[in-house]
N, C-alpha and C positions, 0 to 999 in steps of 0.2 A: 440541409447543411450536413457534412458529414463528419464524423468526428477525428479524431487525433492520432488515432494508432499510428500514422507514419510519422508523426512530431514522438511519438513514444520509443519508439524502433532506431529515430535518428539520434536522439538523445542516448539512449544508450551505447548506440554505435559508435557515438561522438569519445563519450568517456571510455572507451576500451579503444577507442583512437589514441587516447592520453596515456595510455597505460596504469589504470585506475577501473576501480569500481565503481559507480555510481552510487551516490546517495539516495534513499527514497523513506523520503519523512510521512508516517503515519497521525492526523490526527483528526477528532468525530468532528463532523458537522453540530452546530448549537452549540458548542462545549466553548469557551463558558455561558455563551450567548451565540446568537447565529453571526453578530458582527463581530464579536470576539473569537469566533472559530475561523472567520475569512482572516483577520488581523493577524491569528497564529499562523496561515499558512502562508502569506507574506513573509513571515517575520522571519519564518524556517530556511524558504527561499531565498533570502534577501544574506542570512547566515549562512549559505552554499548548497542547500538540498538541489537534486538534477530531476527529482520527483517527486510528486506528493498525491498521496493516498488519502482521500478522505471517509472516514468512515459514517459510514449508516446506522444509526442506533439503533438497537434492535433492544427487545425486553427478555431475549435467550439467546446471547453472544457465547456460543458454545466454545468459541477459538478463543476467547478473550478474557484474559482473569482480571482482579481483583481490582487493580489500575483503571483499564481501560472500561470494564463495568463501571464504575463508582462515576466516570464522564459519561459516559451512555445515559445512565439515569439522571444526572444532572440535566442533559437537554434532553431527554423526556420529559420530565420534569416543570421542563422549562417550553413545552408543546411545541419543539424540534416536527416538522413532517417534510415528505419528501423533496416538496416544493422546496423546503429551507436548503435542501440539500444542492439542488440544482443551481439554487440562487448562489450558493456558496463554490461551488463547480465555474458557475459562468466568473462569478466576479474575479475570485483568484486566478483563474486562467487569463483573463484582463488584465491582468496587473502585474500579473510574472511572465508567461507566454511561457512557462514550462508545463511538460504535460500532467495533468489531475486526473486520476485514476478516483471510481467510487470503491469501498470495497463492503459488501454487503450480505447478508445471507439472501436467502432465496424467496424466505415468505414473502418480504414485504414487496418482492419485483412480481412475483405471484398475485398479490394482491391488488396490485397497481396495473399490472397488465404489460407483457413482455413489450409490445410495438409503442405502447402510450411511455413506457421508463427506458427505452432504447433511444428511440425519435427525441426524447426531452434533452437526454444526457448528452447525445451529438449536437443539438442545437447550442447547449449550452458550451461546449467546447470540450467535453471531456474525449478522455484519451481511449477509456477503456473501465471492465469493471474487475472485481479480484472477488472471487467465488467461493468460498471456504467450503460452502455444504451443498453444492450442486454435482452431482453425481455426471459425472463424465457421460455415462451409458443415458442421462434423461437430458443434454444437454441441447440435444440440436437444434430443438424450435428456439431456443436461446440463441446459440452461434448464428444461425440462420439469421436471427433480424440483428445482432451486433455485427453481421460482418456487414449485411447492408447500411450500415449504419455509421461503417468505418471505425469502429471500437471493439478493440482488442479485449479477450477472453482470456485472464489470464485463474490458471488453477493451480491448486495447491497442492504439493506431494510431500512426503512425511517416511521421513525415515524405516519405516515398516513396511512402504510400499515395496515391495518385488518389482524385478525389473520389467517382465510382462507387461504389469501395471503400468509402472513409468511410462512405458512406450506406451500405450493405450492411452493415457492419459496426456503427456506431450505433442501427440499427432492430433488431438482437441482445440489445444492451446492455441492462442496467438500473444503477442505481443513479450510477455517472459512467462517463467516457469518460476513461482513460489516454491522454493522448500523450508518447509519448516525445519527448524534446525535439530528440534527433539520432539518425542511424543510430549504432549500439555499444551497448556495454556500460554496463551502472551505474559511478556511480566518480564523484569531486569534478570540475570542471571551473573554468577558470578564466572561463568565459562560459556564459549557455545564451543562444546565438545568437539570429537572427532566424527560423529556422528555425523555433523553438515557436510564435513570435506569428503567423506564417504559419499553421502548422498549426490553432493554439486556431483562426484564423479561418476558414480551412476544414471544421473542425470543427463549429461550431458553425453554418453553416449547412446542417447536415445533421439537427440533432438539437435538443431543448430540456433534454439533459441537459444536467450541469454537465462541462466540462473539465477535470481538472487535471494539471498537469505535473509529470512526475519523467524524473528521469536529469540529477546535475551540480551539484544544488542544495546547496550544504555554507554558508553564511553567511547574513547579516541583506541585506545588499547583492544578492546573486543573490535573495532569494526576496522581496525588495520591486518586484526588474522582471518576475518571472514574475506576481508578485500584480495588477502593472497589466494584465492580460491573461488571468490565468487564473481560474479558479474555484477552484482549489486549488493546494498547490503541496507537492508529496512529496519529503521526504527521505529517504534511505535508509544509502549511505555514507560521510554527514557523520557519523554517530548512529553505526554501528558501528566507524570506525575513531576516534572518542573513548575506544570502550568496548575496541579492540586496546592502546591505546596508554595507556590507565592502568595505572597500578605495581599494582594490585588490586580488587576490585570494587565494595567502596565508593567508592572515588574514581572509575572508571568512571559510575554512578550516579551523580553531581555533577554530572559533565562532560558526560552527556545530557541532566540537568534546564537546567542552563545554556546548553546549545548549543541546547535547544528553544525557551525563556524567548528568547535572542537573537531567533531564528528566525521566534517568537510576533511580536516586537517588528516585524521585517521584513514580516511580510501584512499590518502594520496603517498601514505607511508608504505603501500604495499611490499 
């Protein structure tokens, strides 16, 4: 079976058909349970997300602060493995038909075995994976078995990056281009600076993928300035510290259909 990168590609194409950004909702697999993490990413979609990234727990989330840590170890915790992750991949992708990206560092696909978590993630229906610490220059026996595999490589660029870079790093890519909006970690901000719309433009004259931005994004207000400029615009630990700070997991689930439904409302303000 092969995976989704053209349902990834067409989705975006779709919302820059509307004149709008794309939403694309971040949250971990197991978090707060492995059925409670498929339930949130329903719940996001169901509130107007155009995509959903599910995250890999990892036990050295070097892109990820303090939010998104504190859920990692919860389905650690809670003996989250990869299988959970697929499981959570096929189901939500059933139940929405939007596309489900994993996003994950590099050990644990190292560990598991490039062709054994490529072949998994396409049968399951995903879309694609989002790489934070795979180095462009070691990536090919990677791109090699995701393109056979029909899932999109999507990497992440960072403000610091020189334009060189960018380009090196763009002509890798498939499906969009991550840019981080500021050098750190994930986590709400009270700005995402000028620093993105620099970068999206730097970006973008390197490539004719789509842009879009994560790192900061928590309101209607932030992701209506990232939307004049991006192609997409990612939230992550707006989504999971709704789902910390409910009293239990149905109200969890509310408070993400509603923070997305907000969120939905903001890419369309562009």
């Amino acid at each position: 079976m092969s995976g989704n990168i053209e349902l990834l590609s067409a989705t975006l194409a779709a919302a820059r058909a509307e004149d709008r950004a794309a939403l694309i909702a971040y949250l971990p697999a197991g978090f707060p349970s492995v059925d409670g993490g498929i339930e949130a990413v329903k719940a996001v979609v169901a509130g107007g997300a155009d995509v959903v990234e599910v995250g890999l727990p990892h036990s050295d989330p070097v892109l990820d602060g303090p939010v998104i840590q504190t859920a990692d170890d919860i389905a650690l915790r809670g003996g989250v493995k990869i299988a959970d992750v697929m499981r959570t991949v096929r189901e939500a992708y059933e139940a929405t038909g939007v596309p489900i990206l994993v996003m994950t560092y590099w050990n644990p696909i190292d560990r598991y075995g490039i062709e054994r978590f490529t072949a998994e993630l396409a049968e399951a229906g995903g879309a694609g994976c989002i790489l934070p610490d795979l180095p462009v220059q070691e990536s090919s026996v990677w791109r090699e078995h995701a393109d056979k595999h029909g899932l999109a490589t999507v990497f992440v660029v960072a403000p610091s990056s020189k334009d060189e870079r960018l380009a090196t790093i763009t002509a890798a890519g498939s499906g969009f281009v991550y840019a981080a909006s500021l050098m750190g970690v994930t986590g709400t901000r009270e700005s995402v600076g000028e620093q993105a719309q620099d970068l999206v433009r730097r970006t973008r004259a390197t490539t004719g993928l789509p842009v879009c931005v994560g790192l900061g994004v928590s309101n209607a207000q932030q992701a209506a300035e990232v939307a004049a400029f991006a192609d997409g615009v990612i939230v992550g630990s707006a989504f999971v510290k709704r789902m910390l700070d409910a009293p239990d997991e149905e109200a969890g689930l509310a408070a993400v259909r509603s923070l997305a439904g907000e969120l939905a409302e903001g890419v369309r303000k562009r």
